[in-house]
C-alpha positions as a LaTeX table, in Angstrom:
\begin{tabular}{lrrr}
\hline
Residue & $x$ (\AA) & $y$ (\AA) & $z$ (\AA) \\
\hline
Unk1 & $-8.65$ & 9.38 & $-22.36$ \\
Unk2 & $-11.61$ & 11.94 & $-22.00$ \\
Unk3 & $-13.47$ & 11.60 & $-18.84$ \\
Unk4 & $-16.37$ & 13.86 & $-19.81$ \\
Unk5 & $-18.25$ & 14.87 & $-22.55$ \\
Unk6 & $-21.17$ & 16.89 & $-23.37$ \\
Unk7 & $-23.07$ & 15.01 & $-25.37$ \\
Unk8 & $-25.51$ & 12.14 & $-23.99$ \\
Unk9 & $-25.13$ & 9.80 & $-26.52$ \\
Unk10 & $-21.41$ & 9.54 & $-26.42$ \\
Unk11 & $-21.79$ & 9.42 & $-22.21$ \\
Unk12 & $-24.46$ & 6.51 & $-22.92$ \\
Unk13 & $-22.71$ & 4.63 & $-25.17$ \\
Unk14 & $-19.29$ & 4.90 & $-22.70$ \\
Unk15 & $-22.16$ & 3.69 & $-19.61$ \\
Unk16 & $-22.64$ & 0.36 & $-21.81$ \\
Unk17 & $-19.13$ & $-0.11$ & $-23.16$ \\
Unk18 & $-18.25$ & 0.02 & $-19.11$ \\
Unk19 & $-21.16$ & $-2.55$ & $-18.33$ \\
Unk20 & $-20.10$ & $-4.18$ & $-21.15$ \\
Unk21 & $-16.33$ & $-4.39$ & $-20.12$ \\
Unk22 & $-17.53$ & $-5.50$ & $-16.04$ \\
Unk23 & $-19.80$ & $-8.41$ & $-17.19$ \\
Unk24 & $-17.05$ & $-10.03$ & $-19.43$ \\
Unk25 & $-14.73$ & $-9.47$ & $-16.39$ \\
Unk26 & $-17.44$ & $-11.36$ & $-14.41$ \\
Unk27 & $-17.65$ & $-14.18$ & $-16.75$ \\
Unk28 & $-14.68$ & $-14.55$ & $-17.41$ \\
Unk29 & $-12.56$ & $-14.16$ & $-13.86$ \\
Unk30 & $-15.44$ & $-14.52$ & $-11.17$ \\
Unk31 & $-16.18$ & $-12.82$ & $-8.09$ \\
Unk32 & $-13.46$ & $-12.88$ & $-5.79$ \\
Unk33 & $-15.51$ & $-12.56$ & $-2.05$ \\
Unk34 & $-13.70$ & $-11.87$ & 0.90 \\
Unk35 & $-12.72$ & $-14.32$ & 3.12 \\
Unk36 & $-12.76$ & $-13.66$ & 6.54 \\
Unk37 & $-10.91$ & $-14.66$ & 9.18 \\
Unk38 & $-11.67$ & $-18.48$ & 10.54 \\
Unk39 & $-11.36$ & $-18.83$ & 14.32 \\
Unk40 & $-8.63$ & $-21.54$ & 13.77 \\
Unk41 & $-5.90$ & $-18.65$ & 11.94 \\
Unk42 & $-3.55$ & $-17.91$ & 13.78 \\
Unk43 & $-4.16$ & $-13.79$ & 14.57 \\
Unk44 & $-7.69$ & $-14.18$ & 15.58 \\
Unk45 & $-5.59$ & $-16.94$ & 18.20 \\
Unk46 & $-3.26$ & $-14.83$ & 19.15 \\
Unk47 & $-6.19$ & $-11.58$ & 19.59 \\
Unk48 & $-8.27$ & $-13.80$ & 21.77 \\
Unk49 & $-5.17$ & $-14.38$ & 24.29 \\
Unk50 & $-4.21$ & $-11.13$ & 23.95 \\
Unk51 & $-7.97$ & $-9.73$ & 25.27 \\
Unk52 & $-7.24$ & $-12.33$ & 28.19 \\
Unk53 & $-3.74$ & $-11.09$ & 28.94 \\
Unk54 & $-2.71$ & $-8.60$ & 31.65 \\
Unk55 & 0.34 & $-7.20$ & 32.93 \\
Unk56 & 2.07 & $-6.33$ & 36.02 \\
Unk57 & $-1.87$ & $-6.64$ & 37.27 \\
Unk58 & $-3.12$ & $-4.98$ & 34.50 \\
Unk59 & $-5.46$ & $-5.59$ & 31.58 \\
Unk60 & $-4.06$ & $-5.14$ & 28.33 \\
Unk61 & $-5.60$ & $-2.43$ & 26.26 \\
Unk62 & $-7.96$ & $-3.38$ & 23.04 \\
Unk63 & $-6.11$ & $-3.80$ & 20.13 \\
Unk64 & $-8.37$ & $-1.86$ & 18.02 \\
Unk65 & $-8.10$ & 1.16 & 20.29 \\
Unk66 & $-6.64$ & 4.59 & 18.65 \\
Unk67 & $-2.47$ & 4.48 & 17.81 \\
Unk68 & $-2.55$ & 7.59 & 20.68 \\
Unk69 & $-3.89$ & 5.27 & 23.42 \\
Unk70 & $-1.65$ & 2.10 & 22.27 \\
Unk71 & 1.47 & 4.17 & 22.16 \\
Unk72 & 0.52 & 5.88 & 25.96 \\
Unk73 & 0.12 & 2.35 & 27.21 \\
Unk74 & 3.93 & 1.11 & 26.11 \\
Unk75 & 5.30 & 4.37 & 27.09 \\
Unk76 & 4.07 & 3.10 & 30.90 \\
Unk77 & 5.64 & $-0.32$ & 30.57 \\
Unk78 & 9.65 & $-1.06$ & 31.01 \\
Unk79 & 11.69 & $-2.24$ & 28.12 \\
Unk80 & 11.58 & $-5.43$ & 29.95 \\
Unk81 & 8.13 & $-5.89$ & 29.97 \\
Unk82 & 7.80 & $-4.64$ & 26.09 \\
Unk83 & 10.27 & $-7.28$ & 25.10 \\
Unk84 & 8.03 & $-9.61$ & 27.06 \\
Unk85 & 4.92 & $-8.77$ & 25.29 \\
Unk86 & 6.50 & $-8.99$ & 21.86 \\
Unk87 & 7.83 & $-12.33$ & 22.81 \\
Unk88 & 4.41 & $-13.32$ & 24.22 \\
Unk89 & 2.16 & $-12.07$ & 21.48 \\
Unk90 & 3.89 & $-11.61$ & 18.92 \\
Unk91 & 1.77 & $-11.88$ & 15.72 \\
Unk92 & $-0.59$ & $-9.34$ & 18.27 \\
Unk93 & 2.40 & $-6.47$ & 18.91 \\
Unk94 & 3.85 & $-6.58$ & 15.71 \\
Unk95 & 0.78 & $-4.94$ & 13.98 \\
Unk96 & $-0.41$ & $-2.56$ & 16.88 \\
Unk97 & $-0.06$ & 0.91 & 15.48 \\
Unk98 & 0.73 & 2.51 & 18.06 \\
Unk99 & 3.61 & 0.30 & 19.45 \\
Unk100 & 7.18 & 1.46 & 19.33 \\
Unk101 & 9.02 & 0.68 & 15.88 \\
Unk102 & 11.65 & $-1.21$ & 17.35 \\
Unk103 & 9.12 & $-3.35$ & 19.47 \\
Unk104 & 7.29 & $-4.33$ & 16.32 \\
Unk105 & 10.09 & $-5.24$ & 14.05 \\
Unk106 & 10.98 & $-7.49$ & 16.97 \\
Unk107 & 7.88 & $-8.79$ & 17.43 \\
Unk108 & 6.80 & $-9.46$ & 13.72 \\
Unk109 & 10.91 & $-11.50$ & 13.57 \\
Unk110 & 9.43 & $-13.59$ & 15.86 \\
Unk111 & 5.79 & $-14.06$ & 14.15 \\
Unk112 & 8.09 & $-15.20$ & 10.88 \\
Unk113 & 9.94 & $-17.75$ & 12.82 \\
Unk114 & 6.59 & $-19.05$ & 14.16 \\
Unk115 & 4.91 & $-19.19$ & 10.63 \\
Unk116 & 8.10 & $-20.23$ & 8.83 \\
Unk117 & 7.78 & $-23.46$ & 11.41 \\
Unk118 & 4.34 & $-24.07$ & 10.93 \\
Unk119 & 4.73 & $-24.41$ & 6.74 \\
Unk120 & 7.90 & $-26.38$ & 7.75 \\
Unk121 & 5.42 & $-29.26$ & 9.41 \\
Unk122 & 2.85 & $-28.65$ & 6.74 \\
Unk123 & 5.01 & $-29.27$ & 4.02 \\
Unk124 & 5.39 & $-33.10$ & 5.52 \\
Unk125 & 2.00 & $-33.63$ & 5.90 \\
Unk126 & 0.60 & $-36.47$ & 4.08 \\
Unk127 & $-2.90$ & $-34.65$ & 4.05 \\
Unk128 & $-1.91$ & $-32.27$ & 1.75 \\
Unk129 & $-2.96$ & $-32.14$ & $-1.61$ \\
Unk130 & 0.26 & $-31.98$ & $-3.79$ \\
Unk131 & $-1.03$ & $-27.89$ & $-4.65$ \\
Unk132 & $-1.23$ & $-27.49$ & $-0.72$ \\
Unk133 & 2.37 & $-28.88$ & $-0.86$ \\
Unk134 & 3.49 & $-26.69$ & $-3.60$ \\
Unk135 & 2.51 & $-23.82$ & $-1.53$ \\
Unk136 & 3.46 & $-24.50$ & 1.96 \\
Unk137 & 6.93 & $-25.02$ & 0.16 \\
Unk138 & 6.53 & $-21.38$ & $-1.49$ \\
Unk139 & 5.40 & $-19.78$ & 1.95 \\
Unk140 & 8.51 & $-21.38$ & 3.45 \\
Unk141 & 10.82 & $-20.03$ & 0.67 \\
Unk142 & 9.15 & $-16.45$ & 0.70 \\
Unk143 & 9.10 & $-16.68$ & 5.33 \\
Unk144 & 12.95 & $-17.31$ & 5.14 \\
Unk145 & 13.40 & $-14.66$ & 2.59 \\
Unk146 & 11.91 & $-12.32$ & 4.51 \\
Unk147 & 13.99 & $-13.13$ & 7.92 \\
Unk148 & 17.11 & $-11.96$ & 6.34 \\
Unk149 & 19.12 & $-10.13$ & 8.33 \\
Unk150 & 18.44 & $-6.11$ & 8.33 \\
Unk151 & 15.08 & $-6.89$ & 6.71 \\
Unk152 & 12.22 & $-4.67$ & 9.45 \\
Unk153 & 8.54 & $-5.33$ & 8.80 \\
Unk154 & 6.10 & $-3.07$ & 10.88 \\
Unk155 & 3.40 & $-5.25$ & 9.69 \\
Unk156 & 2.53 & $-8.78$ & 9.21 \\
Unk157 & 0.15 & $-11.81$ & 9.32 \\
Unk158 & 0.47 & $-15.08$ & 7.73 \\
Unk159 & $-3.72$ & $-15.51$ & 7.90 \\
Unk160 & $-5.25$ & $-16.23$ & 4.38 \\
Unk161 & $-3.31$ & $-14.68$ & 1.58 \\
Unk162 & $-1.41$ & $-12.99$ & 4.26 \\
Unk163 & $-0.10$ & $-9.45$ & 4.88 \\
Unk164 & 3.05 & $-7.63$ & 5.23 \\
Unk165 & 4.52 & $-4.03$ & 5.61 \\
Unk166 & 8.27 & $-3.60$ & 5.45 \\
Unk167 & 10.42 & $-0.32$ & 6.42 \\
Unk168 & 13.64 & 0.55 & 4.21 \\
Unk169 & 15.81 & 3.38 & 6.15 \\
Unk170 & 15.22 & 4.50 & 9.85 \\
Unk171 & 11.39 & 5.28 & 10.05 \\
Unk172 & 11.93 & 7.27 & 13.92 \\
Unk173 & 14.24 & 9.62 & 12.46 \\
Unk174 & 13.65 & 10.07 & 8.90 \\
Unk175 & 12.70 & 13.71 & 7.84 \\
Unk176 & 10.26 & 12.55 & 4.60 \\
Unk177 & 8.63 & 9.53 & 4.94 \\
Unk178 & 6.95 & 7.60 & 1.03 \\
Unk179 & 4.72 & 5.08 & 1.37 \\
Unk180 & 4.01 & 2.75 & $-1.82$ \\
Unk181 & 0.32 & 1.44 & $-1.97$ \\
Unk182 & 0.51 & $-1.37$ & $-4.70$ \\
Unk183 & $-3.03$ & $-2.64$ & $-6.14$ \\
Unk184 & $-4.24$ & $-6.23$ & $-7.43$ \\
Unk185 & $-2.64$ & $-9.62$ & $-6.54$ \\
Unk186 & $-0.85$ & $-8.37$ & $-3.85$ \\
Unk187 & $-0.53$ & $-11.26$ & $-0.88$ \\
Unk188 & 2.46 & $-12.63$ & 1.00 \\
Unk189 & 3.53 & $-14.91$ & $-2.32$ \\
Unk190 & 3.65 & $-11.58$ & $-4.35$ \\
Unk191 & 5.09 & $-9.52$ & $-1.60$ \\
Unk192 & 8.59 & $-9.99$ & $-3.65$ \\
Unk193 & 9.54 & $-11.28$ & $-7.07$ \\
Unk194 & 12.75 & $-12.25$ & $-8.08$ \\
Unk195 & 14.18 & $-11.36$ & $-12.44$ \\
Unk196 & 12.46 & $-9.14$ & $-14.75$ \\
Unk197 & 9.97 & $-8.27$ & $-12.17$ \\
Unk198 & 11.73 & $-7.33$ & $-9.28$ \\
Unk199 & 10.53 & $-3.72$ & $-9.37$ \\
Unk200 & 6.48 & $-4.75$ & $-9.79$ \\
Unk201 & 6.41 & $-6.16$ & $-6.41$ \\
Unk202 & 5.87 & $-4.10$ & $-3.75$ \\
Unk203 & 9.48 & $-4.76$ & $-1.99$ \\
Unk204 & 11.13 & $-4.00$ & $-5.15$ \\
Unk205 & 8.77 & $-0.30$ & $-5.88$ \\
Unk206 & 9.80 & 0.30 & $-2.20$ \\
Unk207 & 13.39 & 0.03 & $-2.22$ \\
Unk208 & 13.96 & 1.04 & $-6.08$ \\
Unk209 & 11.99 & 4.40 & $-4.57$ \\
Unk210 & 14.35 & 4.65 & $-1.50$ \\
Unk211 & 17.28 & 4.11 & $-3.35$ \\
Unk212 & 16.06 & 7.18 & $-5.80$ \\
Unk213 & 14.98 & 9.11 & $-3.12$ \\
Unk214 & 19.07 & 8.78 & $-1.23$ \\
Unk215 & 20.16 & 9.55 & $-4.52$ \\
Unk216 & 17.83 & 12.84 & $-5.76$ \\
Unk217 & 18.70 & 14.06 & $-1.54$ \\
Unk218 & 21.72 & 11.95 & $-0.08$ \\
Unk219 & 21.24 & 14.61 & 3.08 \\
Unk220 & 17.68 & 14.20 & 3.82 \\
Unk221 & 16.74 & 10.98 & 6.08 \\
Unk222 & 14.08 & 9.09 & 4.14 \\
Unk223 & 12.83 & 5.98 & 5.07 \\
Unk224 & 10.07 & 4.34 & 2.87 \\
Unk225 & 7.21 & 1.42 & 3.23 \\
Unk226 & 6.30 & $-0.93$ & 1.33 \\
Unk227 & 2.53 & $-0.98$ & 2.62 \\
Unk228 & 0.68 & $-4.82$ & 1.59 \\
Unk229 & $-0.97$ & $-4.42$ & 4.50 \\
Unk230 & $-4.60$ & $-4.65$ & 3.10 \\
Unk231 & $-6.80$ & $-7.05$ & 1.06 \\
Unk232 & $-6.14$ & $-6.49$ & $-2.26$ \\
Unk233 & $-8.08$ & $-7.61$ & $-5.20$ \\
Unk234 & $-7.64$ & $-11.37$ & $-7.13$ \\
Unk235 & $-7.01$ & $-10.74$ & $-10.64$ \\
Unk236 & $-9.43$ & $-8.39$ & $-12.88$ \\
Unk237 & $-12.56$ & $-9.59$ & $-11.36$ \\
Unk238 & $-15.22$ & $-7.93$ & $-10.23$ \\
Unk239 & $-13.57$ & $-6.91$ & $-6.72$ \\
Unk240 & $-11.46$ & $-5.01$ & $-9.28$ \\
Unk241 & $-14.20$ & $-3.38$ & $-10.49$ \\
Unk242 & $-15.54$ & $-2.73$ & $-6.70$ \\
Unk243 & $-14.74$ & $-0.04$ & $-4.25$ \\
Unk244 & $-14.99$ & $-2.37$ & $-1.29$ \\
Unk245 & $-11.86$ & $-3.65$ & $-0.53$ \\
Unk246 & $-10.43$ & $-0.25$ & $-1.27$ \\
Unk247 & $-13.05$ & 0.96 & 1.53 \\
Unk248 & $-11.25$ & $-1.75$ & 4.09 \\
Unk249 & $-7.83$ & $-0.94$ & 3.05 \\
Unk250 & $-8.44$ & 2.71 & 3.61 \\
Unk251 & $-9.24$ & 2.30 & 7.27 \\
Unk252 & $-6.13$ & $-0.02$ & 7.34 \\
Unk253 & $-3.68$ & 2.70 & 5.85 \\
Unk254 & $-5.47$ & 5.21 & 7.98 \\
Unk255 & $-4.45$ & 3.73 & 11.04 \\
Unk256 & $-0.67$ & 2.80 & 10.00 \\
Unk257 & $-0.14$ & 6.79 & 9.29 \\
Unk258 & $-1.92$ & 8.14 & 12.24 \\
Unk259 & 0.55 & 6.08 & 14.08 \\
Unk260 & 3.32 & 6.70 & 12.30 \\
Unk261 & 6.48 & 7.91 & 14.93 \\
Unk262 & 7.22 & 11.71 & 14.76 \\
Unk263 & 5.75 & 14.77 & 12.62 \\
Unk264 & 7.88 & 14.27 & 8.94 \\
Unk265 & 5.68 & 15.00 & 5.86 \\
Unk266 & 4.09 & 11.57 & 4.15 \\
Unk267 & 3.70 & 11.19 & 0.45 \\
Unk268 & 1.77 & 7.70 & $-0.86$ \\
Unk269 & 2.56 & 6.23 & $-4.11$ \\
Unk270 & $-0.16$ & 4.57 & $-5.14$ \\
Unk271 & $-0.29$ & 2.26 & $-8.18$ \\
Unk272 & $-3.39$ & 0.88 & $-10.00$ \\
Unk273 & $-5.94$ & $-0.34$ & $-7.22$ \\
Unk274 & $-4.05$ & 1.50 & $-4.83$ \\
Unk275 & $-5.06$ & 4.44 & $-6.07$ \\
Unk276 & $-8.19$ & 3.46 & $-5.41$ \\
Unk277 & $-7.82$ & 2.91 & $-2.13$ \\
Unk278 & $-6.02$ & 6.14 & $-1.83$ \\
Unk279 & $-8.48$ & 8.04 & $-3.41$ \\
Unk280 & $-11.01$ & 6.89 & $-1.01$ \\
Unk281 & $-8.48$ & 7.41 & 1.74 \\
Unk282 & $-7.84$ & 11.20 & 1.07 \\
Unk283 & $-10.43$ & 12.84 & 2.68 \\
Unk284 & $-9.53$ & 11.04 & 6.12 \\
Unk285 & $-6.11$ & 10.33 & 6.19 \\
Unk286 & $-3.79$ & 13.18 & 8.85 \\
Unk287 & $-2.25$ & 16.81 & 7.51 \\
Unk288 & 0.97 & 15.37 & 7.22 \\
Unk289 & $-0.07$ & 13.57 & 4.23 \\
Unk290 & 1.72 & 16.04 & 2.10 \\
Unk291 & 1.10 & 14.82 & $-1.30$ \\
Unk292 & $-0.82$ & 11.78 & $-2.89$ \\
Unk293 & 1.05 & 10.55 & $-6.51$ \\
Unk294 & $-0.63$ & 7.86 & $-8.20$ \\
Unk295 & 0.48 & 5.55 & $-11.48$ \\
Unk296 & $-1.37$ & 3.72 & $-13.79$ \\
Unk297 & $-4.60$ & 4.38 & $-11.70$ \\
Unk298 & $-8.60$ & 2.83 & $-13.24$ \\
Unk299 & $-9.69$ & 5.72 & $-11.01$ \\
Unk300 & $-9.84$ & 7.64 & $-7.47$ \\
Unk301 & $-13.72$ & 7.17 & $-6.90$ \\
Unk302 & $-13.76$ & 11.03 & $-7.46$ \\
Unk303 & $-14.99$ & 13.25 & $-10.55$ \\
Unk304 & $-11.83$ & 15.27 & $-9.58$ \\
Unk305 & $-9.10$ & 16.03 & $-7.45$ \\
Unk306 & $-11.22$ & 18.63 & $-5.54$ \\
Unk307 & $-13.82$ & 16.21 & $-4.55$ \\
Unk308 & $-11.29$ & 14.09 & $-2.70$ \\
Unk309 & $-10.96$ & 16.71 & $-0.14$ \\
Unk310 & $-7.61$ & 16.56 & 0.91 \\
Unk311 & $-5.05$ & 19.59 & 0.90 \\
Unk312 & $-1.69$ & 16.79 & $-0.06$ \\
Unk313 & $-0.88$ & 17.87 & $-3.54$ \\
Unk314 & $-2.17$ & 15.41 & $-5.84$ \\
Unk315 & 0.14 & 13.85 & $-8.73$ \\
Unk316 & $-0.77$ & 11.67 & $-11.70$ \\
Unk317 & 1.06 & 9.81 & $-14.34$ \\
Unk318 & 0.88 & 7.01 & $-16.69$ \\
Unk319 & 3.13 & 6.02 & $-19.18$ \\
Unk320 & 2.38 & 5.70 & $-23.62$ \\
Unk321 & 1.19 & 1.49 & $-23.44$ \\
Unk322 & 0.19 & 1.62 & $-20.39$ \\
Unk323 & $-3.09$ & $-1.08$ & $-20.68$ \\
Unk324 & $-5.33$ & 1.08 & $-17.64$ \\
Unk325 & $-5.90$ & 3.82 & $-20.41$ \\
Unk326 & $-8.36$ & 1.37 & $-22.04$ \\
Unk327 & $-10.50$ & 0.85 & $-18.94$ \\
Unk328 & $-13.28$ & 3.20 & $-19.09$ \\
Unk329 & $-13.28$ & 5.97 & $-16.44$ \\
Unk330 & $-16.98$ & 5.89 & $-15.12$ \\
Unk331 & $-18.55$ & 5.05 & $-12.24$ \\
Unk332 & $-22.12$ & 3.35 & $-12.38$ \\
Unk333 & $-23.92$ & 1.76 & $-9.61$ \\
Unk334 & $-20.70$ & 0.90 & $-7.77$ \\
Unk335 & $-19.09$ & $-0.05$ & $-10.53$ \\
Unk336 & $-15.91$ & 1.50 & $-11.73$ \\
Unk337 & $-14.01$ & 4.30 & $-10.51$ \\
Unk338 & $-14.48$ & 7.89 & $-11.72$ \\
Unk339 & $-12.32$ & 9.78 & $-13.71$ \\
Unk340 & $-9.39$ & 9.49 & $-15.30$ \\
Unk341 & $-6.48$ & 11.03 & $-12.71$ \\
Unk342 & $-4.47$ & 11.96 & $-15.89$ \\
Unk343 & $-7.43$ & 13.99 & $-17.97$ \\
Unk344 & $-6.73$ & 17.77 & $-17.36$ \\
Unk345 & $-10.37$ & 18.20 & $-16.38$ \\
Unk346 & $-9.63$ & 16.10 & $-13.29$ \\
Unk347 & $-7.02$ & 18.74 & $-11.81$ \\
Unk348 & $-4.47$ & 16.39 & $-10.64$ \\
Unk349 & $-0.65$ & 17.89 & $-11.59$ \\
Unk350 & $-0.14$ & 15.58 & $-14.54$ \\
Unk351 & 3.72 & 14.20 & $-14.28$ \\
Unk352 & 5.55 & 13.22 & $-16.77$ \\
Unk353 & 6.19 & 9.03 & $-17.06$ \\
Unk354 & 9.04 & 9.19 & $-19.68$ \\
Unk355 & 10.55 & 6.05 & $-20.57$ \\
Unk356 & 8.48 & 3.82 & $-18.32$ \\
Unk357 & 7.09 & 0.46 & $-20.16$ \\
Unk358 & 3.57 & $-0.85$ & $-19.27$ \\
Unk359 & 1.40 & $-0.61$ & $-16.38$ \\
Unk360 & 3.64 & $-2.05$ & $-13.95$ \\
Unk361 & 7.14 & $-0.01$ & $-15.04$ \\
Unk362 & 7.07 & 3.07 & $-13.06$ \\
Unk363 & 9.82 & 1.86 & $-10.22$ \\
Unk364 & 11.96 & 0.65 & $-12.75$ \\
Unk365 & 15.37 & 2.30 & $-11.74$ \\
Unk366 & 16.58 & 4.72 & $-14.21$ \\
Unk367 & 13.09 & 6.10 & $-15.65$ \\
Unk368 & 12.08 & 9.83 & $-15.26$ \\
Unk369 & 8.93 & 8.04 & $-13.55$ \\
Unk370 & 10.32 & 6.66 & $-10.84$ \\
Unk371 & 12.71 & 9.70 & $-10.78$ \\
Unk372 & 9.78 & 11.99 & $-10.36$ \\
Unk373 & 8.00 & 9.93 & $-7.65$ \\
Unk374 & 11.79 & 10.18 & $-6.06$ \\
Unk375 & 11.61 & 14.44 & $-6.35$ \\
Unk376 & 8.03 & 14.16 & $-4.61$ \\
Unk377 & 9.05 & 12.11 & $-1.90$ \\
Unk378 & 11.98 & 14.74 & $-0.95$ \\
Unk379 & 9.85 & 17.47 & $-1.57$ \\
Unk380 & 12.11 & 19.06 & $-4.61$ \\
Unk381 & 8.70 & 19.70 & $-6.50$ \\
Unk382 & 10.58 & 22.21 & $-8.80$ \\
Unk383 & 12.51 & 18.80 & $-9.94$ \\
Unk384 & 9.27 & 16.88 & $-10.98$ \\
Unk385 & 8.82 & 17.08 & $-14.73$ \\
Unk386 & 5.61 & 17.86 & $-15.80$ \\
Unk387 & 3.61 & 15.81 & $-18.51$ \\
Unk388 & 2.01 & 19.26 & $-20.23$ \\
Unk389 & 3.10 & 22.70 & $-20.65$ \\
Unk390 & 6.17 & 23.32 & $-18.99$ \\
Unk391 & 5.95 & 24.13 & $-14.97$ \\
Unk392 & 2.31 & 23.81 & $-15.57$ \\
Unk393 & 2.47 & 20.98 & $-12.48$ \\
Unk394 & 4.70 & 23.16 & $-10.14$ \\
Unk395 & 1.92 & 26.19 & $-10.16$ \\
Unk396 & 1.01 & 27.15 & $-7.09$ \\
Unk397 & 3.60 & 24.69 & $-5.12$ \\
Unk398 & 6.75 & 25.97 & $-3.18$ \\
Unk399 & 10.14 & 23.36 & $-4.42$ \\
Unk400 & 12.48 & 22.76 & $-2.11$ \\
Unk401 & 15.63 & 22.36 & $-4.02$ \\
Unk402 & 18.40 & 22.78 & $-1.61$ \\
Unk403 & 17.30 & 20.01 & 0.65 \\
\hline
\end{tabular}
């Protein structure tokens, strides 16, 4: 789809087929506002002891305060008394960034425990609606899913629709670290799915990418996230439409890789909405954000890759049925999200999608998609296929093929 075009009645009558297109998603799905957190949830809890708290005489530091600070404060404490804070505020620890790795997966094991009991009593309770029921019975289900054994989540709060981040591979150590960024609907309920759509959840894009990643490098450490760490849109409503919750998710993924453990290059994969949110993220996000891929992206909030002022290489794809191709790429008054990632006038290196199906098949194992977001993450850029004229998305870009 054409981004731009000269003439001023085809640009007009694209403005009112894009108003046109909002106001029948506002009719039609709502406005989705943002709920903030209640005093009664249990983070905002567990934040208010934690300013309170102190150890061995000393205050504890604000939670909010930069990953460098958090990380010098638990490199002065014992392993004894880092266990001990974990254990004691648990659902506070497990999403500092700036804590040690370790110290967060234990904490956010216990945070699951804790929330896991709480749906436990609320499923018994004779106050609840039979829908309250239903889904204190699916947060149960989806809280003991996620305590399997080996499963490490750097991230997560039951609060509202809840949020999650969870590691696959050995995030201190790895030498490439990929970070998937999914987009709308994505809460604690979706965090997983189970069938046919195993690989459109987040946890299924994040391992199906690790697993490609082992395979396209077996000797290169990778470890890869699985990032539902921010409020993401209900549905194709006007939030959809909005760049405000990819504004608040952009400070969120921000902080996680500014606290991310050691110096390894970062690449985010970033589908639909979270391209969004990655687009507005560029400009701000740390040098070792080496590259930026998106999939099936409505738009960056830029008129092209230069105006996202970032110097990560920045990939596109989308597949042939992919829906997204039909949304018009403007932006007016806040409403819809720039250009179209994939038009050549954009300057994005256009990757090839292959034999992906639909807007939510680019991790399916197998596809030259997710086998191109697999050569990115490595860094074998000479391995990408390109969606144009041959090598055209390699110029300028060093591969590193014997990795």
């Amino acid at each position: 789809m054409t981004s731009f075009d000269s003439s001023p009645t085809l640009t007009a009558w694209r403005t009112l087929l894009a108003l046109a297109v909002v106001f029948v998603m506002l009719a039609t799905t709502g406005w989705t506002a943002v709920r903030h957190q209640r005093s009664d949830e249990p983070r905002t809890i567990a934040l208010a002891s934690w300013a309170k708290g102190s150890i061995a005489g000393r205050a504890l530091p604000d939670a909010d305060a930069p990953p460098y600070k958090l990380a010098h404060f638990f490199a002065t404490l014992t392993a004894a008394q880092r266990t001990g804070l974990a254990e004691r505020y648990p659902l506070v620890v497990g999403n500092l960034n700036g804590a040690p790795v370790t110290v967060r997966y234990r904490a956010n094991r216990i945070a699951l425990q804790q929330a896991r009991a709480v749906e436990q009593e609320r499923v018994h309770d004779p106050r609840l609606s039979p829908e309250g029921r239903a889904e204190a019975m699916r947060r149960v289900d989806r809280f003991r899913s996620m305590l399997d054994r080996d499963r490490h989540f750097l991230a997560f709060d039951p609060s509202g629709r809840g949020h999650a981040a969870e590691v696959f591979g050995d995030l201190d150590r790895a030498e490439r670290v990929s970070i998937v960024v999914p987009g709308v609907d994505t809460n604690l309920l979706t965090l997983e799915r189970t069938g046919s759509k195993t690989n459109a959840a987040p946890v299924g894009m994040a391992k199906s990418l690790y697993a490609a990643e082992r395979s396209a490098r077996p000797g290169v450490r990778t470890a890869v996230i699985a990032w539902a760490d921010y409020t993401a849109p209900v549905g194709i409503g006007m939030d959809a439409a909005l760049g405000n919750l990819a504004e608040r998710g952009a400070v969120r993924l921000e902080a996680l890789v500014d606290a991310l453990p050691g110096a390894s290059p970062v690449s985010l994969f970033c589908h639909s909405y979270g391209s969004v949110l990655c687009g507005v993220a560029a400009d701000r996000l740390p040098g070792r954000v080496a590259d930026i891929a998106v999939a099936g992206s409505p738009g960056m909030r830029a008129d092209s890759a230069g105006q996202l002022h970032t110097r990560a290489h920045v990939w596109a794809m989308r597949d042939h049925d992919d829906w997204i191709e039909d949304v018009p790429n403007l932006e007016v008054g806040g409403l819809g999200h720039g250009a179209d990632p994939v038009d050549a006038d954009f300057g994005a290196r256009v990757v090839s999608a292959g034999d992906a199906v639909g807007h939510s098949g680019y991790f399916e194992p197998g596809t030259e998609s997710l086998g191109n977001f697999a050569a990115i993450g490595v860094g074998a850029y000479t391995a990408v296929t390109c969606a144009r004229d041959e090598g055209v998305c390699h110029d300028g870009i060093s591969g590193n093929t014997t990795l």
